[in-house]
C-alpha positions in Angstrom: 0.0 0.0 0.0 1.0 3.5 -1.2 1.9 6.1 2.0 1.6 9.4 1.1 3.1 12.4 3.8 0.0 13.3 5.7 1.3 16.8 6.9 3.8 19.5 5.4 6.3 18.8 7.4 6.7 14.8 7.1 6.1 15.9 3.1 9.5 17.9 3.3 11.8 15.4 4.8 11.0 13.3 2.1 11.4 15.8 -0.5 14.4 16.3 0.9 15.3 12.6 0.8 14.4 12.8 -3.0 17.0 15.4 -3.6 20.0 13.4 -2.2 19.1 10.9 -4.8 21.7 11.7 -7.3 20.6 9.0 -9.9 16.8 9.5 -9.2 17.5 13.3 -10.0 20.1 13.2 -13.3 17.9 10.4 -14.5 14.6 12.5 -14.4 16.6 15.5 -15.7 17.9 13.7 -18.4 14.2 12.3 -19.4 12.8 15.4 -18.9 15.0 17.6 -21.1 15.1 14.6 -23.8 10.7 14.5 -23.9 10.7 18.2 -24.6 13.1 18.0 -27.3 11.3 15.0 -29.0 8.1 15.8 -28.4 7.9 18.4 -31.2 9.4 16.7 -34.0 6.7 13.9 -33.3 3.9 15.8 -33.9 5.2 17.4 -36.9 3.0 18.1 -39.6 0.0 17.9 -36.9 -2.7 20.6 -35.4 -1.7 19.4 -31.7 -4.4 22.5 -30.8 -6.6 21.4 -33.3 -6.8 17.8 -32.2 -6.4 18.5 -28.8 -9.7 21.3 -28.4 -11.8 17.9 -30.3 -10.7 15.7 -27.9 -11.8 18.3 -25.4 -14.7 19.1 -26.9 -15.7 15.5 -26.8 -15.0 14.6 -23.8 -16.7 17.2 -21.9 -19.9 16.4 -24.5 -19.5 12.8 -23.3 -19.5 13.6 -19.0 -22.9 14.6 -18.4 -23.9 10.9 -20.6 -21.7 8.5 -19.0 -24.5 6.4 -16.9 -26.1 6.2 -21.3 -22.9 5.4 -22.4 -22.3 2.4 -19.7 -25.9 1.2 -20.4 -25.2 1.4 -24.0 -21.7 -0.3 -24.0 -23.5 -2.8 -21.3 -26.3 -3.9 -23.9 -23.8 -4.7 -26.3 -21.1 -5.9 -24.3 -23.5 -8.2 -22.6 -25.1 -9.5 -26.3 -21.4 -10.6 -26.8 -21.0 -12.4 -23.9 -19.7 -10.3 -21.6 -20.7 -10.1 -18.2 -20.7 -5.8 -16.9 -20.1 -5.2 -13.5 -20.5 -2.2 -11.4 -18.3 -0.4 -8.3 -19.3 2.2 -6.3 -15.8 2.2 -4.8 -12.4 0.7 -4.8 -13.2 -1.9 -2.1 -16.6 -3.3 -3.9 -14.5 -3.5 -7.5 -11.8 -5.5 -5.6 -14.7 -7.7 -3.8 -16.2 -8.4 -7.2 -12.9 -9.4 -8.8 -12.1 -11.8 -5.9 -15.4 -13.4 -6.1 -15.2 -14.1 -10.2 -11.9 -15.7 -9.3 -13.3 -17.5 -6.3 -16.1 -18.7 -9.0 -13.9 -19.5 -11.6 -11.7 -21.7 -9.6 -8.9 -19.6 -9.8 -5.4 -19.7 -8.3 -3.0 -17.8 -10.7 -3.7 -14.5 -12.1 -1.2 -12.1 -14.4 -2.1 -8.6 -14.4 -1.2 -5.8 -17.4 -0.3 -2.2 -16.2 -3.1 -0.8 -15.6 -4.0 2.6 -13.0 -7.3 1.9 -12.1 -6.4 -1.3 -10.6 -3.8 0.9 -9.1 -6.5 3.5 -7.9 -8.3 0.4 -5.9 -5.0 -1.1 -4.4 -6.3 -4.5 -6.3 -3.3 -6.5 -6.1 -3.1 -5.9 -2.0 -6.3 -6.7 -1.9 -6.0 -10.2 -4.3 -3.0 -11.2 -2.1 -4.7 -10.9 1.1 -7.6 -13.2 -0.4 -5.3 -15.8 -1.2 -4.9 -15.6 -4.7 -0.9 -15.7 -6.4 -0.8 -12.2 -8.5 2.0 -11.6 -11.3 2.1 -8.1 -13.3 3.7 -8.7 -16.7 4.7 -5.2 -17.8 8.2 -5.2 -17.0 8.3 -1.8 -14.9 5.0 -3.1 -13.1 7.0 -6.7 -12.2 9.8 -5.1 -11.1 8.0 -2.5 -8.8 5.8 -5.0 -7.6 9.0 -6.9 -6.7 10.0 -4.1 -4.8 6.9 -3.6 -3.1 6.7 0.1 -4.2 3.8 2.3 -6.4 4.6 3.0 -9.9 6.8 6.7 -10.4 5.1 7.2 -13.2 2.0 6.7 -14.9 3.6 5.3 -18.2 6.5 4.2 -17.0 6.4 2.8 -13.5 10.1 2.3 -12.8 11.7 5.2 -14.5 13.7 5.9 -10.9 15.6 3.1 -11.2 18.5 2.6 -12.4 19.9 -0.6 -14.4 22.4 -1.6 -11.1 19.2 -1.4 -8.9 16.8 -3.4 -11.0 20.4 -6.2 -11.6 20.5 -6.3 -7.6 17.3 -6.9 -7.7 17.0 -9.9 -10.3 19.9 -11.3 -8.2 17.8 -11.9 -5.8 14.7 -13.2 -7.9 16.8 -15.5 -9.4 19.5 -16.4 -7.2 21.9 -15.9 -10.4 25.0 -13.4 -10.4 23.7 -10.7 -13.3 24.9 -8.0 -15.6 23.9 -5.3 -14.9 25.4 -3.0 -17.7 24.1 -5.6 -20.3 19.9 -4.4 -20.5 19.1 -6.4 -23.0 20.2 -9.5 -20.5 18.2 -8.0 -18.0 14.8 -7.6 -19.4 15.6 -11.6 -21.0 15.7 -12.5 -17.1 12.1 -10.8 -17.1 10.7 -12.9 -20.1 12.4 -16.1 -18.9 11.0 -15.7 -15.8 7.2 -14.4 -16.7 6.9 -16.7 -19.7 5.6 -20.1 -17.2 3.4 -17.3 -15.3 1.8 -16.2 -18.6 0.8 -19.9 -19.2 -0.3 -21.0 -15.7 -2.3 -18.4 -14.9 -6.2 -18.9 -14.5 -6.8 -15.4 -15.0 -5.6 -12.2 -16.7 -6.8 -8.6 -15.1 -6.2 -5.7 -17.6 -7.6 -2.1 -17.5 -8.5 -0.3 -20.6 -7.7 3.2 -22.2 -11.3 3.1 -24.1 -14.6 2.0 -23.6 -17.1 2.2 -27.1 -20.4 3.0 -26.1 -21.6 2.5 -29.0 -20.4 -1.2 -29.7 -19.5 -2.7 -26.4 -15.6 -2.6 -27.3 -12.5 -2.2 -25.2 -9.5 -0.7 -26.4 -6.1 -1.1 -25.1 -2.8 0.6 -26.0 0.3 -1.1 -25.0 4.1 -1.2 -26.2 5.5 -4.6 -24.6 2.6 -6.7 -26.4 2.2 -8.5 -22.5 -1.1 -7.2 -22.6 -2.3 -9.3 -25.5 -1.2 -12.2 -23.5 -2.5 -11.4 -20.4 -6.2 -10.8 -22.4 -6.1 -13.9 -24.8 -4.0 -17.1 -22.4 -5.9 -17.3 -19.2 -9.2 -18.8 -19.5 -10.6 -15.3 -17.7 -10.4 -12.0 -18.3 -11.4 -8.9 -15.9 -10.8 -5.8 -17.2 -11.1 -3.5 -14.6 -12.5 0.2 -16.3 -13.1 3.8 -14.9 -16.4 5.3 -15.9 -13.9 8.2 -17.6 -13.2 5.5 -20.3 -16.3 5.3 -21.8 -16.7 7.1 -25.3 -18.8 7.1 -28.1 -17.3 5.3 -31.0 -14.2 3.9 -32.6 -13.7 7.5 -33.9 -13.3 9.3 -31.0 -10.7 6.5 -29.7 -8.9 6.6 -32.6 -8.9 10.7 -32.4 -7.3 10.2 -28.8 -5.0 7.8 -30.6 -3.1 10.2 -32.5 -2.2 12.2 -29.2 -2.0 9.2 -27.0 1.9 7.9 -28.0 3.2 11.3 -29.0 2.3 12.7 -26.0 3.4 9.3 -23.7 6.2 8.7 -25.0 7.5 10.7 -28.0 5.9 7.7 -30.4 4.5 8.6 -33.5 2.7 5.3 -33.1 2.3 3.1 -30.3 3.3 -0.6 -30.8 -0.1 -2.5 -29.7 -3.7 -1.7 -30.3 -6.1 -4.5 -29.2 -9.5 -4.3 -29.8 -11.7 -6.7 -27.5 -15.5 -7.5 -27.5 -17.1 -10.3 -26.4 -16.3 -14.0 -25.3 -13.5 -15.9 -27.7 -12.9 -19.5 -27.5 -10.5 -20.7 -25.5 -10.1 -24.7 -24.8 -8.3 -24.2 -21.2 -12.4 -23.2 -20.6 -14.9 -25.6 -19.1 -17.1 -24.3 -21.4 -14.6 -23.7 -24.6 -15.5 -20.3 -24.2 -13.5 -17.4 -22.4 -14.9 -16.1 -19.6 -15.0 -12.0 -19.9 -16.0 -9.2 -17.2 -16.0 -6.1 -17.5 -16.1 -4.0 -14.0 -16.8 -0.2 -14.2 -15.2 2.0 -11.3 -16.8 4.8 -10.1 -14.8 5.9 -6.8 -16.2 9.4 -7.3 -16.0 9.9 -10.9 -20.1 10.3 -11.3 -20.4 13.4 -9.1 -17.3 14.2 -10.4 -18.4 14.5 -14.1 -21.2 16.9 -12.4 -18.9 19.6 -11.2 -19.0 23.0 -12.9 -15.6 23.5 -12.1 -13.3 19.9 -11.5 -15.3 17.6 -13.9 -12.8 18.9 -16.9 -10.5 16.7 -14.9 -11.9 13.8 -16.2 -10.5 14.9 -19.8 -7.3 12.7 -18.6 -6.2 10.3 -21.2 -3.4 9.0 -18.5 0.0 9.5 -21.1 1.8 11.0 -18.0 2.7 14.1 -19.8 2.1 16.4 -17.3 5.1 14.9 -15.0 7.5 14.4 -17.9 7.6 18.1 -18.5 7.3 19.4 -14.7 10.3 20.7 -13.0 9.1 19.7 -9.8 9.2 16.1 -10.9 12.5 15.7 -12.3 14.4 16.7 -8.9 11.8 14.3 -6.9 10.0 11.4 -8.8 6.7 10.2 -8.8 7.2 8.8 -5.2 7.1 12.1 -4.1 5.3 14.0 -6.0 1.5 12.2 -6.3 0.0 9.9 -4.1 -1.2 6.6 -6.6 -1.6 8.9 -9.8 1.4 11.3 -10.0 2.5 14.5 -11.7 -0.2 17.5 -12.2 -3.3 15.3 -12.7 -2.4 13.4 -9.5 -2.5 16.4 -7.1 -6.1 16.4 -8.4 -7.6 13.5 -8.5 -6.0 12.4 -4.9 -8.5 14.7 -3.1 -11.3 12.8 -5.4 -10.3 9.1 -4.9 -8.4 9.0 -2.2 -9.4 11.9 0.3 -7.9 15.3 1.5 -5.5 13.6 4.3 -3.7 11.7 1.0 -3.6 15.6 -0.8 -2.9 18.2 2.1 0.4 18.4 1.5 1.4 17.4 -2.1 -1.5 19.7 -3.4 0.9 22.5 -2.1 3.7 22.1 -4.3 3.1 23.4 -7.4 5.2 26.0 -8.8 2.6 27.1 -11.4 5.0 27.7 -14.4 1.9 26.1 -16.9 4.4 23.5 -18.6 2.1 21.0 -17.7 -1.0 22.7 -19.5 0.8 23.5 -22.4 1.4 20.0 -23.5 -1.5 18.5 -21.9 -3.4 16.4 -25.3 -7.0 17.4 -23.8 -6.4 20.7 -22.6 -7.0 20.8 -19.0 -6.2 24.0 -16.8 -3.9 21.5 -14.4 -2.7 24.7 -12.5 -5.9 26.5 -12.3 -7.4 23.4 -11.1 -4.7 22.2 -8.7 -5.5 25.5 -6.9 -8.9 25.4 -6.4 -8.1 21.6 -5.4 -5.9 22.8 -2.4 -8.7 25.4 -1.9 -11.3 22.5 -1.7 -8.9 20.4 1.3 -8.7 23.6 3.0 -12.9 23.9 3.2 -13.4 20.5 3.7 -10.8 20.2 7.0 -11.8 24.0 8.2 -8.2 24.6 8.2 -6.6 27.8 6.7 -2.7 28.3 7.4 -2.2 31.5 9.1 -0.3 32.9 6.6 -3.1 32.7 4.3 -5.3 34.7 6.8 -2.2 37.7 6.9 -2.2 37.5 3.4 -5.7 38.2 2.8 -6.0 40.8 5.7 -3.2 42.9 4.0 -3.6 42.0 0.2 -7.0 43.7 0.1 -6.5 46.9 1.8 -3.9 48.2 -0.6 -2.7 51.2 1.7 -1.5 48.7 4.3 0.0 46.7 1.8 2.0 49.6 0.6 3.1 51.1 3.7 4.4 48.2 4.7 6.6 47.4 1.7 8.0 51.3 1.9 8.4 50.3 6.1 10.9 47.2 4.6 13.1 49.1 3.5 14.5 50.5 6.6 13.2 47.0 8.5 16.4 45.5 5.7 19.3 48.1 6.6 20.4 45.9 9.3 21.3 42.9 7.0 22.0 44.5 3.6 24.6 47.2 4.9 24.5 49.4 2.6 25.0 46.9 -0.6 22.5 46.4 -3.5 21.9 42.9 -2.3 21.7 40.7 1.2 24.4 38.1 0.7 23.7 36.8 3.9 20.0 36.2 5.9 19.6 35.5 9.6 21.0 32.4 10.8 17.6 30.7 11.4 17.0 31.3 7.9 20.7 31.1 5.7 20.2 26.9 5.9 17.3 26.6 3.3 17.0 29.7 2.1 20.2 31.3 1.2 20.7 29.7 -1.9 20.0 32.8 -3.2 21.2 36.6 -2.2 17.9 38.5 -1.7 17.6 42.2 -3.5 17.3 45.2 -1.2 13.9 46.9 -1.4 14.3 50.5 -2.9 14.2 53.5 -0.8 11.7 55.8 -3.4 9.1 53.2 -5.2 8.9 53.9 -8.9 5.6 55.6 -8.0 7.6 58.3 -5.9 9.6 58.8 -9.2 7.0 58.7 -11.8 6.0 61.9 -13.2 8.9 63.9 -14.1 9.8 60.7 -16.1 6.8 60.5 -18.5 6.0 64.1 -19.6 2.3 64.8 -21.5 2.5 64.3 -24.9 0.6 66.2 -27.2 -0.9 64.2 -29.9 -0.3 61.1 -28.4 -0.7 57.5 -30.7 -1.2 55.7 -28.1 -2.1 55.6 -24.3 -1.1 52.9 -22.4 -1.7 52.4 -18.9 1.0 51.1 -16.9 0.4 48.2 -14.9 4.0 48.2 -12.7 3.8 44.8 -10.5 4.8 45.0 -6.8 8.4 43.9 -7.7 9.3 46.9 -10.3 7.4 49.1 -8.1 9.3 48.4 -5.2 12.5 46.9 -5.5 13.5 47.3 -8.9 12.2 51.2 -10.1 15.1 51.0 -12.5 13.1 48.5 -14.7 10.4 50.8 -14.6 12.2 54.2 -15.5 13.6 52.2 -18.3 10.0 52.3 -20.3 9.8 56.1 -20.5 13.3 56.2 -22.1 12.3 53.4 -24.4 9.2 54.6 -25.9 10.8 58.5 -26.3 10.3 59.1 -29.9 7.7 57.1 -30.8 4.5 59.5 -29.4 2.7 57.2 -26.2 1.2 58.8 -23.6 1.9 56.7 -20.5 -0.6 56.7 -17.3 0.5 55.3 -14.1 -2.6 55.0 -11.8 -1.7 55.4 -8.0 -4.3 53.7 -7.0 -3.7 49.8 -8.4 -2.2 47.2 -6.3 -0.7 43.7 -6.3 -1.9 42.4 -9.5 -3.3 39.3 -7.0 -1.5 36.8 -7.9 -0.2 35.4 -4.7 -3.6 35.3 -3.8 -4.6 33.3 -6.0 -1.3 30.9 -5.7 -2.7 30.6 -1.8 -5.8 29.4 -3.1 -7.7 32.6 -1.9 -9.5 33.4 -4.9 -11.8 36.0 -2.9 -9.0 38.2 -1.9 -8.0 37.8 -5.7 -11.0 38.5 -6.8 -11.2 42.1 -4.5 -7.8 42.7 -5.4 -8.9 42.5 -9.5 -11.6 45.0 -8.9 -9.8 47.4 -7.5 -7.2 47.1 -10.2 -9.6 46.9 -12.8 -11.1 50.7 -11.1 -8.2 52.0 -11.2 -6.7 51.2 -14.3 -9.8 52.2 -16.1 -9.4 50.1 -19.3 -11.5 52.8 -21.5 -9.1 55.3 -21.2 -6.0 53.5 -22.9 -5.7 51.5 -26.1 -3.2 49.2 -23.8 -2.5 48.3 -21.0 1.4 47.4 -20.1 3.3 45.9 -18.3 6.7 44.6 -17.8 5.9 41.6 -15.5 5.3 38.5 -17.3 3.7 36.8 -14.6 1.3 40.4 -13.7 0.4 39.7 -17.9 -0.5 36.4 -17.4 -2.6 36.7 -14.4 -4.7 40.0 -15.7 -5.2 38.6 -19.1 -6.0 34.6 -18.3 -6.9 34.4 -14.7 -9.2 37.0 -14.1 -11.8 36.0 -16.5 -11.6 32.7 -14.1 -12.0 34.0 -10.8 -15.1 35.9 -11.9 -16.5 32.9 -14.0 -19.2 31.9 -11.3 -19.2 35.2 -9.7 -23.2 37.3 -10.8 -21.8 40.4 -10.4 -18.4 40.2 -12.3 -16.8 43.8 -12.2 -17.7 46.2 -15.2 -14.7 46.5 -17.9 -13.4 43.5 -16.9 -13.4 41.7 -21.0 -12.2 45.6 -22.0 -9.0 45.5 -19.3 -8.2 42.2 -20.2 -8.6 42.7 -23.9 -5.9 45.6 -23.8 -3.6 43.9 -21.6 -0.4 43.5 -23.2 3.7 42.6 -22.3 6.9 44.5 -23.2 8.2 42.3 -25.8 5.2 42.0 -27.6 4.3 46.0 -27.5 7.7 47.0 -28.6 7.8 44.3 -31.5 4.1 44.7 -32.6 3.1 47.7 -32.1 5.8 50.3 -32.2 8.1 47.8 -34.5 11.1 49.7 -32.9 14.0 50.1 -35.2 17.4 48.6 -35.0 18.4 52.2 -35.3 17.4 53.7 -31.8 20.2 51.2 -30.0 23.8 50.9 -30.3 25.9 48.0 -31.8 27.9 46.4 -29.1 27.7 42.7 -30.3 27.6 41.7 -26.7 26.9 37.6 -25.7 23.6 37.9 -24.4 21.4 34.8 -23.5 18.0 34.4 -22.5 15.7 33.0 -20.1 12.2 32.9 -21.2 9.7 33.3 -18.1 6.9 30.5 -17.7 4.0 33.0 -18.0 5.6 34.9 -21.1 5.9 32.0 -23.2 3.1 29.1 -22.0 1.0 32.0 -20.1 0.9 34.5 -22.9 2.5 32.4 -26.3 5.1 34.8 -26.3 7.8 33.4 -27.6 9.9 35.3 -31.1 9.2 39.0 -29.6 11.9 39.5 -26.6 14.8 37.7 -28.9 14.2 40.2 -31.8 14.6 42.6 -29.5 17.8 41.3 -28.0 19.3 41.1 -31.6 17.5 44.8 -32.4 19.5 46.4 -29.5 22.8 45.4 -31.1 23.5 42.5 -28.8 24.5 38.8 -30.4 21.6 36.7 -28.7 23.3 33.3 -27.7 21.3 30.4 -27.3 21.3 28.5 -23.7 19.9 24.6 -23.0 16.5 24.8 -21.4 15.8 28.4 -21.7 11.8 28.4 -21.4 12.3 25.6 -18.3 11.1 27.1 -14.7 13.7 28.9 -13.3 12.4 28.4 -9.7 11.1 31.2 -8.7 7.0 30.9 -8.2 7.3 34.2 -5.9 6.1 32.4 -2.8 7.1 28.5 -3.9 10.5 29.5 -3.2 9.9 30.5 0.2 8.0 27.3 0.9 10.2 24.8 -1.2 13.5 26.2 -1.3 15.3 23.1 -1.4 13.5 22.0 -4.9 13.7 26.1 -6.3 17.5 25.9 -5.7 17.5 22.3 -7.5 15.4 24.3 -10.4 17.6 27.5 -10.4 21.1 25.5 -10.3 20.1 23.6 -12.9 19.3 26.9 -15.1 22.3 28.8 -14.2 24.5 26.1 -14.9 23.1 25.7 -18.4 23.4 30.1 -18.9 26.9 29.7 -17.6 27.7 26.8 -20.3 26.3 29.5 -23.3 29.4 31.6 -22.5 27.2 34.7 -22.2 28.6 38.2 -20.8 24.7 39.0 -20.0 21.2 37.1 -19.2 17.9 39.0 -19.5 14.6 37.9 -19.2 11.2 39.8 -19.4 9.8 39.0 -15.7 11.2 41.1 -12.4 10.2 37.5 -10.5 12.9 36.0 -12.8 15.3 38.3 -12.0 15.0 38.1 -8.4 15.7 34.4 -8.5 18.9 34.8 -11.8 20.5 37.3 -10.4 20.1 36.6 -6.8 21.6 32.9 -7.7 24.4 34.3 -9.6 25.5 36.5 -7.2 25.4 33.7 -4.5 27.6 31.8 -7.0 29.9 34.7 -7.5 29.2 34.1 -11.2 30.4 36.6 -13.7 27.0 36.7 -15.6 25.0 39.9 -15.3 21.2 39.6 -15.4 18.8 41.9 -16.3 15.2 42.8 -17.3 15.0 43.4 -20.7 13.8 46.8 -20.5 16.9 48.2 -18.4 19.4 46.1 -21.0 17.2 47.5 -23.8 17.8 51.4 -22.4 21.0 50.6 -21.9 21.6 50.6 -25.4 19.7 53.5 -26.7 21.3 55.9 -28.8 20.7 59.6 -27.9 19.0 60.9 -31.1 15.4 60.7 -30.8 15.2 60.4 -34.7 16.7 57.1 -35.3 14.0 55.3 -33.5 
């Protein structure tokens, strides 16, 4: 049985357990960075958004229909000879498998990979009954030899290396092994699974599809085990969650296209049974196979009726969502689900397996969106992972009291304000004098000064503001400048940077006093109503009717205004006035300077300095902005040099740092050692966050990389004659 950390605490030491794993964590970095690198040339020549909004689409047509589709695939299931069975819950499924063996005389069974029967603990339950369970995918055999949970949902034993899995054959089979030779090793497996596959009594699969309209089950497989495990044994369960059921062979084969690519890197997968029906089968008293089919529920009916988490049930399992995740590729699936891992898995744990299983792995989510953008059905993993660690806070009637401070001062923007100006002289004592605070309080320096910490300004840039952005008299455009708590107070110098940059080109810039936090801590705390009061005020005060844009230099502050606060107000009757106009004009650096004012090579000097570039998570997944800030390194004169990795997470996820340091250092070592191997004399990036976490790493390092925003190494370079740009 699977134990999942119960409390935040516990959760930690074993993160921290995870991370002195060497192999666990350059074998998940290796995957990781290997997926992303293949995954596009596998889906070349494909609409991945095309195909993925149908599979959407279709799915969520199918949800509020799945008790019609089971009767439908159970009339003709049933006309072929199979027998449909249905669970309310993990226990009854595994009571009704043990009784069909107990029936069916059965001693032996073989088992394909399959996470439903995961879900229900099955083979636990099997073993405690009396009955002698094999799996027969090779990652499944070896973790069940171990007595662990798969670490992933595609590939169970991907944290394991090829001396751990030799060790542990020598012990199976009592025989010295080679552990360097693979190919030996996975012969060991088929040697010693082929006399299983032909004394077993019965064979449990799962399924990936279930057609309504033909009583059909679909499974996708790459070891061909499956086949065997279906067709030998004179009995076949296949145990099936309610989310499997579709209508027809096309939608399956739809999901097909995505399924491999997305899993694996595949263009194609190797196995594709189709099943229906009793076959004959001589081992059988009757010369007929005996087939069932058992149909989980374990909270997926109500689930389909949620307004907000039912989208959850898009999930087509490929495991996507951890093979891209930062989070993952320090720690492993051990650690970072409870029975289904990555993204999905911080979901569904609340659903199947209760809040005490999701408390604290819901929490550690650094939000960076990798996992949306490749997911094949297009599920909002981190919009719904926080309202899933909202839901365990309601239903325990706990809130951490940090969320209550957060909310008390996040909404009354005056507060919030005077006490960011008040940290500045509250710093003095630890950054003496120097633009950064090398060194934190001893009860703080052991997990948290992996990083040196910027000083917050003396003046915020609002102090500064309007001597730096004159009236203009005919202006083309007005923006309204939306300047993020970072650039506001602790780095004005990004924001004094804009005025210089757009001299020239005729904008009129407004800088309302009265906006705030753009909300998204908030909302990363899972308290959507202090983000929700925080967007109405910012939505008053930045008056969207009165600019054609609105800027600003944060990537993640773009993000947030544009995507998340159409979400927050989804269910709310009384969303605030202007709110489609604000986010409609909403609009980041890059992408103003590039597309709107198509700034000229001219206005900058040529330097031909090595700069690389990190792309921030909610620039280039949040906002698809991706070409914009690397014309604009090459516009101002600079030689843009290409770095390993550069649109990975750096680390930062503002307040994930704080909480996980020890997995954002992981994150932001990683990333610096990859800018450091470009041989750059500068790194920018478009997101203040960013550069809190770059620069405050390199300077810990004593590294000789600069960072910057993009906007101060863009002013840097301007030439002083107003008519070349």
């Amino acid at each position: 049985m699977i134990k999942t950390a119960q409390d935040i605490k516990s959760y930690k030491r074993q993160l921290k357990e995870a991370l002195g794993d060497r192999f666990l964590r350059k074998a998940l970095d290796n995957f990781n960075t290997a997926y992303r690198e293949n995954r596009p040339h596998v889906y070349q020549g494909i609409d991945f958004e095309g195909i993925r909004d149908e599979i959407a689409a279709g799915k969520d047509a199918g949800l509020p229909h799945l008790k019609k589709m089971f009767e439908e695939f159970k009339v003709h299931a049933e006309a072929a000879g199979t027998k449909v069975h249905m669970a309310k819950d993990a226990l009854q499924a595994n009571e009704i498998i043990a009784r069909i063996a107990r029936e069916g005389g059965v001693e032996r069974i073989i088992k394909a990979k399959s996470m439903t029967a995961e879900e229900t603990f099955l083979n636990h339950h099997l073993e405690k009954t009396g009955f002698e369970v094999t799996e027969t995918d090779l990652g499944e055999w070896i973790i069940q030899l171990r007595r662990e949970g798969p670490s992933h949902m595609v590939m169970p034993a991907i944290h394991l290396s090829r001396y751990q899995v030799g060790d542990l054959f020598e012990t199976v089979t009592r025989e010295k092994q080679d552990s360097e030779d693979i190919d030996k090793l996975v012969k060991v497996a088929r040697k010693s699974l082929r006399s299983v596959f032909l004394e077993a009594d019965m064979g449990i699969s799962g399924a990936n599809f279930a057609l309504a309209d033909s009583g059909v089950l679909g499974l996708v497989t790459n070891e061909g085990n499956m086949r065997l495990v279906t067709t030998l044994p004179r009995i076949h369960v296949a145990l099936v969650g309610y989310d499997k059921l579709i209508p027809n062979l096309q939608s399956a084969l739809r999901i097909l296209k995505v399924l491999p690519r997305n899993a694996t890197g595949q263009a194609i997968t190797s196995y594709v049974t189709w099943i229906k029906g009793t076959n004959p089968c001589l081992s059988a008293p009757s010369a007929h196979k005996e087939m069932h089919v058992v149909f989980l529920d374990n909270g997926r009916l109500s689930l389909a009726e949620d307004p907000v988490f039912s989208e959850a049930l898009r999930c087509i399992r490929c495991g996507a969502c951890a093979n891209v995740c930062p989070i993952y590729s320090k720690v492993g699936g051990h650690k970072y689900g409870h029975v289904y891992i990555g993204a999905i898995g911080l979901i569904l744990t609340l659903f199947y397996h209760g809040s005490e299983n999701d408390r604290a792995i819901v929490q550690n989510c650094i939000n960076c969106q990798a996992c949306k953008s490749v997911c094949p059905v297009d599920i909002d993993l981190p919009h719904l992972i926080k309202k899933t660690y909202r839901a365990v806070m309601d239903q325990e009637r706990q809130t951490p009291v940090k969320n209550v401070v957060l909310s008390k001062v996040m909404k009354n923007r005056k507060l919030f304000h005077f006490i960011l100006r008040k940290a500045y002289l509250a710093q003095k004592p630890f950054s003496k004098n120097r633009p950064m605070i090398r060194h934190l309080p001893h009860f703080f320096e052991k997990k948290h000064g992996f990083r040196s910490l910027p000083v917050i300004a003396r003046t915020p840039l609002r102090d500064q503001w309007k001597p730096l952005s004159p009236a203009v008299a005919r202006p083309e455009y007005t923006i309204g400048f939306f300047v993020g708590c970072a650039i506001d107070f602790i780095y004005p110098e990004q924001g004094r940077a804009l005025p210089a940059l757009l001299g020239g080109h005729n904008v009129q810039v407004g800088f309302p006093m009265d906006q705030t936090c753009c909300g998204l801590p908030a909302l990363m705390a899972a308290e959507e109503e202090t983000a929700r009061e925080v967007a109405r005020q910012n939505i008053r005060a930045l008056a969207p009717q009165k600019y054609d844009y609105i800027l600003t230099l944060c990537a993640s502050c773009a993000s947030h205004l544009k995507h998340n606060y159409p979400k927050i107000f989804k269910q709310d009757p009384d969303p605030p006035i202007g709110l489609g106009e604000f986010t409609d004009k909403i609009i980041d650096f890059s992408s103003f300077l590039v597309n709107v004012l198509n700034v000229s090579p001219k206005a900058f000097k040529r330097t031909g300095k090595k700069v690389a570039y990190h792309s921030p998570c909610h620039l280039c997944r949040g906002l698809n902005v991706v070409d914009e800030p690397r014309q604009l390194i090459e516009r101002a004169g600079h030689t843009y040099v290409p770095s390993k990795d550069e649109d990975v997470c750096c680390g930062f996820g503002g307040s994930y740092s704080v909480d996980f340091p020890e997995i954002s250092s992981a994150i932001l070592n990683k990333k610096l050692d990859n800018i450091e191997a470009a041989d750059a004399d500068l790194l920018v990036t478009d997101c203040p966050g960013c550069v809190i976490q770059l620069r405050g790493g390199m300077d810990k390092r004593d590294g000789r990389i600069e960072v910057k925003h993009l906007s101060e190494a863009l002013a840097d370079q301007l030439t002083t004659d107003d008519s070349q740009r």
